[in-house]
PDB file of N, CA, C and O in Angstrom, chain B, residues numbered from 101:
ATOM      1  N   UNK B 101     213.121 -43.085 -66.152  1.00  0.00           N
ATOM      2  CA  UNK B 101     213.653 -41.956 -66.899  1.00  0.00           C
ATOM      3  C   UNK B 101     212.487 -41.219 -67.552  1.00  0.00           C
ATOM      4  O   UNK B 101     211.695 -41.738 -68.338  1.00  0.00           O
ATOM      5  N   UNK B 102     212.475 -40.105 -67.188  1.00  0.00           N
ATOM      6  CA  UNK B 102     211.553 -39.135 -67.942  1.00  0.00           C
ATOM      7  C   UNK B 102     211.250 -39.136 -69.722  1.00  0.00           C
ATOM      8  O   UNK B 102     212.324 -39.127 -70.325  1.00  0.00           O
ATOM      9  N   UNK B 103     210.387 -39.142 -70.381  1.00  0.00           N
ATOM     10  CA  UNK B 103     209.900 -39.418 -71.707  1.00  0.00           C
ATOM     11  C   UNK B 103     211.145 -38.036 -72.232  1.00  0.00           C
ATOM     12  O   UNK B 103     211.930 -38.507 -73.055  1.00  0.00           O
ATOM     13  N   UNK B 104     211.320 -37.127 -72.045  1.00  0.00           N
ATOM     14  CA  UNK B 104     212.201 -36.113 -72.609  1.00  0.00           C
ATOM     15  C   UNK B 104     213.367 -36.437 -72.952  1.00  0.00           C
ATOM     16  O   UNK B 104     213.872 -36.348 -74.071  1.00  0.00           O
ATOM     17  N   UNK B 105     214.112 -37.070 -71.363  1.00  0.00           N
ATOM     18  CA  UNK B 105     215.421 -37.377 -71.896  1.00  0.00           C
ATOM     19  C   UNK B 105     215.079 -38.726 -72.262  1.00  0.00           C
ATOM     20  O   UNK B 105     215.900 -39.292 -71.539  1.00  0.00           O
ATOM     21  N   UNK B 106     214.732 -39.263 -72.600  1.00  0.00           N
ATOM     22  CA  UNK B 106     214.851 -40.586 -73.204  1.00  0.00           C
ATOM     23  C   UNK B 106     214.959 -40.593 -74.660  1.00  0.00           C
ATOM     24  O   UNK B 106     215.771 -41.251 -75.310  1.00  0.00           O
ATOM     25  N   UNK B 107     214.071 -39.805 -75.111  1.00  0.00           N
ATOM     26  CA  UNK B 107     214.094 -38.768 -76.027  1.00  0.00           C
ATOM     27  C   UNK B 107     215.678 -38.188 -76.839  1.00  0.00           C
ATOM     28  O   UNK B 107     216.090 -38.466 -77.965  1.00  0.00           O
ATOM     29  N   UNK B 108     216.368 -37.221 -75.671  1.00  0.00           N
ATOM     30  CA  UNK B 108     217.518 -36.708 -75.807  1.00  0.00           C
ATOM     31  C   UNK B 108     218.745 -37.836 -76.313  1.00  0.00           C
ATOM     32  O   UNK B 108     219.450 -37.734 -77.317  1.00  0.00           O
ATOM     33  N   UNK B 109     218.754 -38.831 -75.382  1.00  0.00           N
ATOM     34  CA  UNK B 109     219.751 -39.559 -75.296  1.00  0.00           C
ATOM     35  C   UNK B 109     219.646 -40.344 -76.573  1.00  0.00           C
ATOM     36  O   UNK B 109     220.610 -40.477 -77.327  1.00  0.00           O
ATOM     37  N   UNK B 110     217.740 -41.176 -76.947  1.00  0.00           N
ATOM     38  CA  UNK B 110     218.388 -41.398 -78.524  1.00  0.00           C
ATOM     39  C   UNK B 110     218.257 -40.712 -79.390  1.00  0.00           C
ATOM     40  O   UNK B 110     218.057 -41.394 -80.395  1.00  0.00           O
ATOM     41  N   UNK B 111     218.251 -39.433 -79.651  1.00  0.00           N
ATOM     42  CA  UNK B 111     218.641 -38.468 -80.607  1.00  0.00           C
ATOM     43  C   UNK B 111     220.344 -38.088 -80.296  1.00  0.00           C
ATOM     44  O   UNK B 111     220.939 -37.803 -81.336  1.00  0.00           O
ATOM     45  N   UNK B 112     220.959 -38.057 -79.392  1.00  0.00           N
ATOM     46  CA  UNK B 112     222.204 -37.818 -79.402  1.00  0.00           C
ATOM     47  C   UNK B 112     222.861 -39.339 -79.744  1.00  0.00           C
ATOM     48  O   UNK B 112     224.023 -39.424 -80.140  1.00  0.00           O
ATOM     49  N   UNK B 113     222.440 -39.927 -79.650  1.00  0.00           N
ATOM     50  CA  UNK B 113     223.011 -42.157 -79.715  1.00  0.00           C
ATOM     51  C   UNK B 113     222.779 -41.828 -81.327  1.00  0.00           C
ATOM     52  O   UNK B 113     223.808 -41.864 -82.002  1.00  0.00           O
ATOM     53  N   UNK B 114     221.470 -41.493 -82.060  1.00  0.00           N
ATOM     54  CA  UNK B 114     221.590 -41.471 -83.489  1.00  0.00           C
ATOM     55  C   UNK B 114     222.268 -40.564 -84.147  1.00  0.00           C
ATOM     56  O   UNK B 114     222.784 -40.869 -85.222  1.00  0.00           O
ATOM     57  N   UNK B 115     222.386 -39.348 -83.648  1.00  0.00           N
ATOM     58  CA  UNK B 115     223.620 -38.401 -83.999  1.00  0.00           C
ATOM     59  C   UNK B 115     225.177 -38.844 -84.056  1.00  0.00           C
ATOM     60  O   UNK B 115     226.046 -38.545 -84.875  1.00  0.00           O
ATOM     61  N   UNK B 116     225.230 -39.707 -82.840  1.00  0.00           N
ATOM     62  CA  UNK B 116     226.352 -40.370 -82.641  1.00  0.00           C
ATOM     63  C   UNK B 116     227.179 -41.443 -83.703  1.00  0.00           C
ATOM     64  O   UNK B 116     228.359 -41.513 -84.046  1.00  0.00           O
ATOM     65  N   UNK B 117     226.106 -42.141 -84.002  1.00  0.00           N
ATOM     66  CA  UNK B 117     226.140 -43.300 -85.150  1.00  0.00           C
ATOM     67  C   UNK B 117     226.013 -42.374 -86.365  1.00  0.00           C
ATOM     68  O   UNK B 117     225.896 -43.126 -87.333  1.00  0.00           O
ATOM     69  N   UNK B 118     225.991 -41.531 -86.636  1.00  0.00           N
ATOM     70  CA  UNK B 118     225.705 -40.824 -88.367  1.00  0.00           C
ATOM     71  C   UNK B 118     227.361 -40.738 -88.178  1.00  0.00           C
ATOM     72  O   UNK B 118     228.153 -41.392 -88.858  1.00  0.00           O
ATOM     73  N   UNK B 119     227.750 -39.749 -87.059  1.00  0.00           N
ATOM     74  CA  UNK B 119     229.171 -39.270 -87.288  1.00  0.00           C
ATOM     75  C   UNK B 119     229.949 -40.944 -87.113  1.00  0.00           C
ATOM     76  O   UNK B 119     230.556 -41.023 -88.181  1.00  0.00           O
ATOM     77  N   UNK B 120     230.073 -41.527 -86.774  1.00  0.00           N
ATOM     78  CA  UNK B 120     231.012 -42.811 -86.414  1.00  0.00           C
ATOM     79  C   UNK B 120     230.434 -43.050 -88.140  1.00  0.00           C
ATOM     80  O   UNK B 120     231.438 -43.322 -88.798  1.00  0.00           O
ATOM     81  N   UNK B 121     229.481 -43.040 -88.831  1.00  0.00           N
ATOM     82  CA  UNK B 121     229.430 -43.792 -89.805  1.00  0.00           C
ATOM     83  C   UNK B 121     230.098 -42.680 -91.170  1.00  0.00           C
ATOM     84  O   UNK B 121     230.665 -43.200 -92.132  1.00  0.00           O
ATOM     85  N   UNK B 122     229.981 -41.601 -91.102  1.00  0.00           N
ATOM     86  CA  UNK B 122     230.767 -40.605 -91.694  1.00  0.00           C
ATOM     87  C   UNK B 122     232.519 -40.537 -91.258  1.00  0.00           C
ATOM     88  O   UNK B 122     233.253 -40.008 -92.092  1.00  0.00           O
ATOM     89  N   UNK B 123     233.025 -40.966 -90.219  1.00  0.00           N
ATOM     90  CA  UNK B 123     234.499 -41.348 -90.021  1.00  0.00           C
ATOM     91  C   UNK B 123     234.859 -42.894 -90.782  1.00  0.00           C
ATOM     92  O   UNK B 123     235.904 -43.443 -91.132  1.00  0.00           O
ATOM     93  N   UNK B 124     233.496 -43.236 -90.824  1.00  0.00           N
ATOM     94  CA  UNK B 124     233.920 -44.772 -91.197  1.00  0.00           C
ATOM     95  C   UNK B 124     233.854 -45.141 -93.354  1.00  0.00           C
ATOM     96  O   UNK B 124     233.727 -46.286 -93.788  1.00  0.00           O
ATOM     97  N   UNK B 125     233.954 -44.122 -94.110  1.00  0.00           N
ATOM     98  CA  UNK B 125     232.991 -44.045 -95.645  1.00  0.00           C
ATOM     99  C   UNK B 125     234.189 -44.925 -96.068  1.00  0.00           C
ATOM    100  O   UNK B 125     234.521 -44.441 -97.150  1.00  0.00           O
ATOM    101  N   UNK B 126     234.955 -45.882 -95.815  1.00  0.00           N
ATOM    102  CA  UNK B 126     235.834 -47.199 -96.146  1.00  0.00           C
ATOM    103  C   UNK B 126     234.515 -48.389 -96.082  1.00  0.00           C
ATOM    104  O   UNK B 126     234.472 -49.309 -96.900  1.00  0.00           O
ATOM    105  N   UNK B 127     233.576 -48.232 -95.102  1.00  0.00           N
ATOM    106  CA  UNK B 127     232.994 -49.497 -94.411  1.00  0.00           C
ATOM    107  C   UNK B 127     231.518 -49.373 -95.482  1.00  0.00           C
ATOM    108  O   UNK B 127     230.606 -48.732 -94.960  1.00  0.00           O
ATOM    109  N   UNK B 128     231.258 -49.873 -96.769  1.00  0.00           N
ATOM    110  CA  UNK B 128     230.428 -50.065 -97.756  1.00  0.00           C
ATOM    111  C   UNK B 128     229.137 -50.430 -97.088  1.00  0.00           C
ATOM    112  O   UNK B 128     228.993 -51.289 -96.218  1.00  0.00           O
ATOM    113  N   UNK B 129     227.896 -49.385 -97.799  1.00  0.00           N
ATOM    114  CA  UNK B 129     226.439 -49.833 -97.222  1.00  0.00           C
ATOM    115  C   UNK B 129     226.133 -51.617 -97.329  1.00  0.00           C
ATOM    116  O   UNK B 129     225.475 -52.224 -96.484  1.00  0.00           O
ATOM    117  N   UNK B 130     226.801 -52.294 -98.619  1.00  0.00           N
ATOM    118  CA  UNK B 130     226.571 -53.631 -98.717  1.00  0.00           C
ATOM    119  C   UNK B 130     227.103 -54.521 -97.999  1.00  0.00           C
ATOM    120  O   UNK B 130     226.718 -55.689 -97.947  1.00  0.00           O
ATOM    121  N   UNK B 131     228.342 -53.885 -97.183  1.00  0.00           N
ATOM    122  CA  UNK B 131     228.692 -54.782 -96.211  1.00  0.00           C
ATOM    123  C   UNK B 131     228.179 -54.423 -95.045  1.00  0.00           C
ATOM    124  O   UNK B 131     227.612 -55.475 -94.747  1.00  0.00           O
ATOM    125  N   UNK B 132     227.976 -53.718 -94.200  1.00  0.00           N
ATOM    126  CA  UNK B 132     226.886 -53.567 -93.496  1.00  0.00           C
ATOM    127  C   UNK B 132     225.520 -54.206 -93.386  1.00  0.00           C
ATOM    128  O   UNK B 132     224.821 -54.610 -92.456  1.00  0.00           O
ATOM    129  N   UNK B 133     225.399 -54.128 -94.917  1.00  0.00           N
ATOM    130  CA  UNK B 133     223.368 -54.810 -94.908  1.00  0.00           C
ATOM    131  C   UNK B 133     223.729 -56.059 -94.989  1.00  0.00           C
ATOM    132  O   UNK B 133     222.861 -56.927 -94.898  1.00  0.00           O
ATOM    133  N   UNK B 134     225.532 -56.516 -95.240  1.00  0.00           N
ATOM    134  CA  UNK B 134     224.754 -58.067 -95.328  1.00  0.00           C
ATOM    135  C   UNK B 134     225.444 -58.521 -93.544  1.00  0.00           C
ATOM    136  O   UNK B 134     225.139 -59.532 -92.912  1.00  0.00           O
ATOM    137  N   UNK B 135     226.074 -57.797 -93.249  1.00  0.00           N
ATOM    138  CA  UNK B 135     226.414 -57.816 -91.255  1.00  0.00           C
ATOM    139  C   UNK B 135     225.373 -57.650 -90.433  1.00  0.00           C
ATOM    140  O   UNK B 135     225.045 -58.549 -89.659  1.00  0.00           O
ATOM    141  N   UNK B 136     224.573 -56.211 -90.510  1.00  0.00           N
ATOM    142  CA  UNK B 136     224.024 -56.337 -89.792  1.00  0.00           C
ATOM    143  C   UNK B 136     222.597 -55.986 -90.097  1.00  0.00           C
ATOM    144  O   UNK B 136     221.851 -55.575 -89.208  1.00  0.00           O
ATOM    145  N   UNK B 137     222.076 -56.194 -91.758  1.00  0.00           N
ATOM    146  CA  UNK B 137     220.718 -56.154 -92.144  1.00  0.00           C
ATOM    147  C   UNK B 137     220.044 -54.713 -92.442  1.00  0.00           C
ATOM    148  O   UNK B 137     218.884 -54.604 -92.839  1.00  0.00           O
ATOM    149  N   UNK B 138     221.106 -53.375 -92.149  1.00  0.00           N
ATOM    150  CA  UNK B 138     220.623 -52.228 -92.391  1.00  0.00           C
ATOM    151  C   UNK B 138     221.995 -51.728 -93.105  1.00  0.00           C
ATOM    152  O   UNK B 138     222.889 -52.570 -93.191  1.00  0.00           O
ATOM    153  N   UNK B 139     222.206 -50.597 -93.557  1.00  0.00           N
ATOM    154  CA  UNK B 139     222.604 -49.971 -93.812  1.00  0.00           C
ATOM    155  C   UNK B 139     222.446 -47.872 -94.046  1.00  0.00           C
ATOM    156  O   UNK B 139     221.451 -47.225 -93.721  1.00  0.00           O
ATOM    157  N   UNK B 140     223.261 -47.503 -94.441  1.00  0.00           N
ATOM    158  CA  UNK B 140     223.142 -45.962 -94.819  1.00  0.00           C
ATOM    159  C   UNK B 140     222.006 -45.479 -95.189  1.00  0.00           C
ATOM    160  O   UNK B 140     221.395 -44.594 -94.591  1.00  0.00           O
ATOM    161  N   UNK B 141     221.531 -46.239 -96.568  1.00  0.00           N
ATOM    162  CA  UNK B 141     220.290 -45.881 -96.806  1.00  0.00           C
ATOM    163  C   UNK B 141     218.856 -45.957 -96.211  1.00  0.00           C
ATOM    164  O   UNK B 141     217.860 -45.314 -96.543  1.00  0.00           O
ATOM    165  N   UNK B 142     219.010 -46.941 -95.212  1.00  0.00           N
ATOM    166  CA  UNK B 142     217.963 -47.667 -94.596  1.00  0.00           C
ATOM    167  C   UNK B 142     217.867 -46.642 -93.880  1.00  0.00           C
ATOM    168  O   UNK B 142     216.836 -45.991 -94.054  1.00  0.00           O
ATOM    169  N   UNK B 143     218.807 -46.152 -92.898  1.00  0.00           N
ATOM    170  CA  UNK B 143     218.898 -45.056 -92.464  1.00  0.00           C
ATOM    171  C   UNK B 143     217.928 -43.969 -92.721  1.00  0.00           C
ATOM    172  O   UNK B 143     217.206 -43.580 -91.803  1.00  0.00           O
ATOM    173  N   UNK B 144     217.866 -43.500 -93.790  1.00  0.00           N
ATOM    174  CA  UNK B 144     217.625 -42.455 -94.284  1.00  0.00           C
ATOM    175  C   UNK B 144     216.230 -42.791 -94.370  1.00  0.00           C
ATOM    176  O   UNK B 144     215.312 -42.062 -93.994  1.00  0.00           O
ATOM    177  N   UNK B 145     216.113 -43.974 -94.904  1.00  0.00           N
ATOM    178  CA  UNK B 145     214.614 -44.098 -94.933  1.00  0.00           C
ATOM    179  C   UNK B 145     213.906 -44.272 -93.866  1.00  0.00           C
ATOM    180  O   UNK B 145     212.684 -44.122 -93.891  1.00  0.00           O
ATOM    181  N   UNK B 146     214.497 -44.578 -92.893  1.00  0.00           N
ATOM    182  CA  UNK B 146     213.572 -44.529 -91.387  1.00  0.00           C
ATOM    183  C   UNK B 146     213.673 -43.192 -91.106  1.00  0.00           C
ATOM    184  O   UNK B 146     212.584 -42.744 -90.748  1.00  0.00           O
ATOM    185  N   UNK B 147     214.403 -42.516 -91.124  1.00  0.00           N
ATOM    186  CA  UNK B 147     214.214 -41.054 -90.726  1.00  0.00           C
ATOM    187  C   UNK B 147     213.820 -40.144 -91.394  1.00  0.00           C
ATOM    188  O   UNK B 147     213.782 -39.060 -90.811  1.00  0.00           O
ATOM    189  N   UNK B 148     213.292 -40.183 -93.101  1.00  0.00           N
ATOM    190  CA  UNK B 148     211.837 -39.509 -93.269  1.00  0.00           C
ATOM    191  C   UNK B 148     210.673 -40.297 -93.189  1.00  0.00           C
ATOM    192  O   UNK B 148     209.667 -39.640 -93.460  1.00  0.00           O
ATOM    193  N   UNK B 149     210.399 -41.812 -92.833  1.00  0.00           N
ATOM    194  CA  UNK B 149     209.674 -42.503 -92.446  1.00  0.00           C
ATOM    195  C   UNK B 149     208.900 -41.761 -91.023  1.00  0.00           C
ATOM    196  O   UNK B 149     207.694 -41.650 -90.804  1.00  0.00           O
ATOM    197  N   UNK B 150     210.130 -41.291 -90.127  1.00  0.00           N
ATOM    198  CA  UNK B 150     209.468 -40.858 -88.793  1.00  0.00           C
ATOM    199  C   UNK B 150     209.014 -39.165 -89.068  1.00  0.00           C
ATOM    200  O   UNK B 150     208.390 -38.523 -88.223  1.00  0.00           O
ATOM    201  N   UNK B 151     209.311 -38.777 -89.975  1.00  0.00           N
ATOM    202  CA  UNK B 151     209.414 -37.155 -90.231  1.00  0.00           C
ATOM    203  C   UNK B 151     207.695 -37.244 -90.681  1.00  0.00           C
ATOM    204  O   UNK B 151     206.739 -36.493 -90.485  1.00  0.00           O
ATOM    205  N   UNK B 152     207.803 -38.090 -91.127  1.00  0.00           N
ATOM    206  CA  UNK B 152     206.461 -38.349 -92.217  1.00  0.00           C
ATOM    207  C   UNK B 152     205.116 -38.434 -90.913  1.00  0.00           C
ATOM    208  O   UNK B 152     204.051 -37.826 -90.812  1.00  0.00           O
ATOM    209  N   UNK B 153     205.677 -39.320 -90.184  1.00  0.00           N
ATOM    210  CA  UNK B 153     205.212 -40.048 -88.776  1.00  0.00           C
ATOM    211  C   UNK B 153     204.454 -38.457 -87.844  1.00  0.00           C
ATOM    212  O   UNK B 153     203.416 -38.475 -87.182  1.00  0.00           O
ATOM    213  N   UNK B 154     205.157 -37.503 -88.030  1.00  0.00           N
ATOM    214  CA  UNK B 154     205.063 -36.625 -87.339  1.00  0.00           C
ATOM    215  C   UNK B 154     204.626 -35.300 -88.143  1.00  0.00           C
ATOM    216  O   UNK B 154     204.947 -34.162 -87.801  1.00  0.00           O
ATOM    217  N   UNK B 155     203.630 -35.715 -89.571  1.00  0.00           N
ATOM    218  CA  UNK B 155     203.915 -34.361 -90.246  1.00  0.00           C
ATOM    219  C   UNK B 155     204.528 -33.748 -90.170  1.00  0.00           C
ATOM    220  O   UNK B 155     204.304 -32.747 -89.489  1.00  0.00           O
ATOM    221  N   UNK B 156     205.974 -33.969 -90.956  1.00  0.00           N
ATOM    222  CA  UNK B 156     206.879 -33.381 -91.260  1.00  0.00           C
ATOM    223  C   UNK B 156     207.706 -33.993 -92.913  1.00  0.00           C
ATOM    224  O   UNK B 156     208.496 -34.926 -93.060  1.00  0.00           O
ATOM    225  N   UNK B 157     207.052 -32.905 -94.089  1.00  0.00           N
ATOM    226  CA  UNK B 157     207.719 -33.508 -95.098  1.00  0.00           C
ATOM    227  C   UNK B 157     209.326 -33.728 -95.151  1.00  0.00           C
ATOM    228  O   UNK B 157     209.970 -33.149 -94.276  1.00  0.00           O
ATOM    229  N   UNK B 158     209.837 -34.297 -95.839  1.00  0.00           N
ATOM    230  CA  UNK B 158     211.174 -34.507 -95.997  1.00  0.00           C
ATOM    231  C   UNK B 158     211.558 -35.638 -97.108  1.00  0.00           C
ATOM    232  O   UNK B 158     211.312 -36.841 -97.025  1.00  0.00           O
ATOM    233  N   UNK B 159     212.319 -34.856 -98.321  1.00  0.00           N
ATOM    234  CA  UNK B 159     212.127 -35.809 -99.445  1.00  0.00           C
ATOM    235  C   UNK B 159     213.471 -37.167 -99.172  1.00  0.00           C
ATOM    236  O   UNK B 159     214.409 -37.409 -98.412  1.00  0.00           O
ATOM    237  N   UNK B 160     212.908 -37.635-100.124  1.00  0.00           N
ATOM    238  CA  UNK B 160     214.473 -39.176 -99.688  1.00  0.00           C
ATOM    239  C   UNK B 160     215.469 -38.423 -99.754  1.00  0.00           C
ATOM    240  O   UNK B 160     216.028 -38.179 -98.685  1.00  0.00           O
ATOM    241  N   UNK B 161     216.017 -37.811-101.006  1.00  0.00           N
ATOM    242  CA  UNK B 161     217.285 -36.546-100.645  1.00  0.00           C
ATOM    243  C   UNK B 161     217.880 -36.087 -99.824  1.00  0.00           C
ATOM    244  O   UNK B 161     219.006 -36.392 -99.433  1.00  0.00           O
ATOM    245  N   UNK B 162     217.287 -35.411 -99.519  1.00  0.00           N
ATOM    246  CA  UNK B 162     216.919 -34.722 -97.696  1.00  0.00           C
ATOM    247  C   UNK B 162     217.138 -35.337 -96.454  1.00  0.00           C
ATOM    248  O   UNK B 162     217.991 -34.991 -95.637  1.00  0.00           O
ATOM    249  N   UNK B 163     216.455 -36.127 -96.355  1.00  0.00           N
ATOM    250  CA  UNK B 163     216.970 -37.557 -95.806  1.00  0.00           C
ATOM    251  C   UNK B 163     218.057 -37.974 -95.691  1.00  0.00           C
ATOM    252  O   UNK B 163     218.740 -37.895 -94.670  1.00  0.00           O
ATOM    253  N   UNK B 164     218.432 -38.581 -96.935  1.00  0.00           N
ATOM    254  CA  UNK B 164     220.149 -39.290 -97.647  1.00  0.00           C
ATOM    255  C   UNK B 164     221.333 -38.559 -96.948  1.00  0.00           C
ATOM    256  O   UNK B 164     222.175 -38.959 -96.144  1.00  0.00           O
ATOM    257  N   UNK B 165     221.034 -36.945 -97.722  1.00  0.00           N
ATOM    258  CA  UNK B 165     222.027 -35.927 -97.147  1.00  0.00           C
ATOM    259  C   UNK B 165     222.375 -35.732 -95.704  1.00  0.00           C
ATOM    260  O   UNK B 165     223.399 -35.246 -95.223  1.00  0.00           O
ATOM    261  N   UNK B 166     221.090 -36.310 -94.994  1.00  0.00           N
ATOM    262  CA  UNK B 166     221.581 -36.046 -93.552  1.00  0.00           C
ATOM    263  C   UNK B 166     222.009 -37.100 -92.912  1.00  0.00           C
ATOM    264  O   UNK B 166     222.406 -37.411 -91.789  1.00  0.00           O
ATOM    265  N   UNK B 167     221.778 -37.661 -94.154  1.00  0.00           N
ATOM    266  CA  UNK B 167     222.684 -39.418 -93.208  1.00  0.00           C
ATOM    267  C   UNK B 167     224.108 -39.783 -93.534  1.00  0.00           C
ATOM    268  O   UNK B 167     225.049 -40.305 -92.936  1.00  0.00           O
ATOM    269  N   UNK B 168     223.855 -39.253 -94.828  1.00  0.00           N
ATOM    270  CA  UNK B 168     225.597 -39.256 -95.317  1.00  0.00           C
ATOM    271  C   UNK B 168     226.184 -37.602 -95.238  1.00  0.00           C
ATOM    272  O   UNK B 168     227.238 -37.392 -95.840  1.00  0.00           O
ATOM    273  N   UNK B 169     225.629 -36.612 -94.625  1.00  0.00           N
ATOM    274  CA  UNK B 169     226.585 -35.903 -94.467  1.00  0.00           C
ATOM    275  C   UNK B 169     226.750 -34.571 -95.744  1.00  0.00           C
ATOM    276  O   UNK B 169     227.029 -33.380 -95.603  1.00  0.00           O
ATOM    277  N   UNK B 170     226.456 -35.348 -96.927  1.00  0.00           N
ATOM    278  CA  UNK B 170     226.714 -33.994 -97.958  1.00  0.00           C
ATOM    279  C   UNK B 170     225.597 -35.169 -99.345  1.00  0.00           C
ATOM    280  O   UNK B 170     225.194 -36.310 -99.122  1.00  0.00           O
ATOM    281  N   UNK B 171     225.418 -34.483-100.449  1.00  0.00           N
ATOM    282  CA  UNK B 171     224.369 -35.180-101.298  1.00  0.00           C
ATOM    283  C   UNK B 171     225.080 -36.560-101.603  1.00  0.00           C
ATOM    284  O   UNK B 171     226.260 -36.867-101.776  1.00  0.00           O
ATOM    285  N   UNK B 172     223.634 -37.426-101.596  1.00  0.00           N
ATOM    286  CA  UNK B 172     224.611 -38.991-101.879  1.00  0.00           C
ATOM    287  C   UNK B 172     224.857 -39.118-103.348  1.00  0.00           C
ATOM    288  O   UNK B 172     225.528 -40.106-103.647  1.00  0.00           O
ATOM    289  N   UNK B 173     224.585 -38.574-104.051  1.00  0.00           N
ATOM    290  CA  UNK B 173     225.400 -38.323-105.490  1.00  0.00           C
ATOM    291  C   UNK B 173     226.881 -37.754-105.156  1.00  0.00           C
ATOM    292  O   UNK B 173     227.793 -37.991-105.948  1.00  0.00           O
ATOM    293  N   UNK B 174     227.009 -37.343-104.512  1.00  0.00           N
ATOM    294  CA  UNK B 174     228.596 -36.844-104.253  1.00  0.00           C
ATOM    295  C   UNK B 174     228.933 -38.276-103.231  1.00  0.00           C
ATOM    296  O   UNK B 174     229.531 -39.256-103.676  1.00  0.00           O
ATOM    297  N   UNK B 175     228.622 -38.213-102.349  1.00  0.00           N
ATOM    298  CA  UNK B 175     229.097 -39.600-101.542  1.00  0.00           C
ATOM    299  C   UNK B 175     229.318 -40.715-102.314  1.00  0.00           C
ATOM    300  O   UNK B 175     230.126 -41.500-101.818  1.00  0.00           O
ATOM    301  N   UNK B 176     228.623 -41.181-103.892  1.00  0.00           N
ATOM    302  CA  UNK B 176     228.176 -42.023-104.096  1.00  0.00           C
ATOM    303  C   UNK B 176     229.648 -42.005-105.182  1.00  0.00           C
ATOM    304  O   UNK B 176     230.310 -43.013-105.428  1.00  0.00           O
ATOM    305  N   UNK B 177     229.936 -40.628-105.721  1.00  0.00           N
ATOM    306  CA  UNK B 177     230.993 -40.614-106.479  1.00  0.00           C
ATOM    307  C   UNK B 177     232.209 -40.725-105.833  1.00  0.00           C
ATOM    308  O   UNK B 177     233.047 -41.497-106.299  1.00  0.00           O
ATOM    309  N   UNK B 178     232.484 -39.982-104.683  1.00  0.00           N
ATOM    310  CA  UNK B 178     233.860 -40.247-103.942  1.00  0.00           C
ATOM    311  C   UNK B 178     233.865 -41.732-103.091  1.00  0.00           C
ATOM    312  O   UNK B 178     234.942 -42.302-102.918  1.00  0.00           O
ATOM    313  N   UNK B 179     232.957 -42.152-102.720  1.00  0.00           N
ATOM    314  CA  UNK B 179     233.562 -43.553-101.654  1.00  0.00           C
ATOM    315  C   UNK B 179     232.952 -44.903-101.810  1.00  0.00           C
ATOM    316  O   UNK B 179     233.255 -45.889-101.137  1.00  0.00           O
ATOM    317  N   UNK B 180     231.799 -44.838-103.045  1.00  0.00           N
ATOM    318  CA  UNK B 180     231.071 -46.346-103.756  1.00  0.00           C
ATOM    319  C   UNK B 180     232.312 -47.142-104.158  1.00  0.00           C
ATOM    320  O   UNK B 180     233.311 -46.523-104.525  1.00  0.00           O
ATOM    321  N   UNK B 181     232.310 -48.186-104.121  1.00  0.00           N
ATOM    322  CA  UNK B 181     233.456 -48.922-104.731  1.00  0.00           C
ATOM    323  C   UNK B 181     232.588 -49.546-105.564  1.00  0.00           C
ATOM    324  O   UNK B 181     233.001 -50.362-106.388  1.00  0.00           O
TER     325      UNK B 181
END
């Protein structure tokens, strides 16, 4: 497989998993991290981790928001238990 789409496919697979995890805001980051060792936030932090990777700033915020969808101060008020 060509370096491009390989590329494509996991950027659409991680696009994929943000939305399944935005249908899912019942399913708590702590149960997750203790299932399967990551969670929402982790998320976020690998993906300005790689932004960073590639000169490209992007604050944790920034980040957060695009993993949960809208600011995690609002996420954090409607679906934290």
């Amino acid at each position: 497989m060509r370096e491009d789409k390989k590329q494509e496919l996991q950027s659409a697979t991680f696009e994929r998993l943000l939305k399944h995890l935005d249908k899912r805001k019942d399913v708590q980051n702590i149960d997750i991290m203790n299932l399967a060792g990551f969670c929402r936030n982790c998320l976020s932090k690998w993906y300005r981790e790689e932004a960073e990777k590639k000169g490209i700033e992007i604050s944790d915020l920034d980040a957060r928001e695009h993993v949960y969808g809208m600011p995690y101060s609002e996420w954090k008020e409607k679906y934290q238990k």
